[in-house]
C-alpha positions in Angstrom: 131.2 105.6 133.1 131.3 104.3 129.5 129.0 101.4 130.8 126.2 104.0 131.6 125.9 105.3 128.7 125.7 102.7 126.5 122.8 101.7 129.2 121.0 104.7 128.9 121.3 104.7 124.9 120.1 101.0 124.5 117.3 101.4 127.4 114.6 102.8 124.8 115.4 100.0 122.5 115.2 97.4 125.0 112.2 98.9 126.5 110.4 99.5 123.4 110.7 95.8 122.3 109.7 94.2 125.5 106.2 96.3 124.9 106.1 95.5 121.7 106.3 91.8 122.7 103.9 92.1 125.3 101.5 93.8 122.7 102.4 90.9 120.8 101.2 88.2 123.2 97.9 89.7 123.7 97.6 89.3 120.2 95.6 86.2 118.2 97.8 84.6 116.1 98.2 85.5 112.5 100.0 87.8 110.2 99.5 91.0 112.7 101.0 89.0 115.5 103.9 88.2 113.6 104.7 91.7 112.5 104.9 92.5 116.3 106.9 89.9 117.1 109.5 90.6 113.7 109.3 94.6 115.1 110.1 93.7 119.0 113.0 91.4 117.4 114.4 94.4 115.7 114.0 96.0 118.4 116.2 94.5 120.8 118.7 93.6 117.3 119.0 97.9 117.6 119.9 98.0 121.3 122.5 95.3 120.7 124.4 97.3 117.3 123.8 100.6 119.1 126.6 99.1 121.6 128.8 97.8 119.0 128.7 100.9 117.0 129.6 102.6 120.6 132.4 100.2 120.9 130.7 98.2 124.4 129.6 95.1 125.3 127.8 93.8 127.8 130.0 92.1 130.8 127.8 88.8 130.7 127.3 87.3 127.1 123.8 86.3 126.2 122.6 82.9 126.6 122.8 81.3 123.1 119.4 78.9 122.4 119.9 75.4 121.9 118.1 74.0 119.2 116.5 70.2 120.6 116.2 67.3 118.2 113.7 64.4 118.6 115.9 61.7 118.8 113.9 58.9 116.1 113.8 55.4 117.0 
């Protein structure tokens, strides 16, 4: 039962920053563009403290980005 409510209290956060980043994208690139994308990033940032200030996690961690390197030769 715990689960669901941490769902339901980090659903508006999540939500509100995929919009944001789909505002974003229909966006031309500039400073506007990346105030959207800084926002949406917040965002989901919210959504993730809201659940460690409830004390939950998410079952499956999040997939961590792997930087790539151009190998010079």
């Amino acid at each position: 039962m715990g689960k669901v409510v941490f769902l339901y209290r980090s659903l508006a956060y999540r939500n509100a920053a995929a919009e944001m980043l789909r505002k974003a994208r229909k966006l031309p690139r500039g400073a506007e563009r990346r105030a959207a994308r800084r926002y949406a990033k917040a965002l989901r940032d919210l959504a993730q403290t809201e659940a460690w200030l409830e004390g939950r996690v998410a079952d499956e961690p999040r997939p961590v980005q792997q930087m790539r390197t151009a190998a010079s030769r």
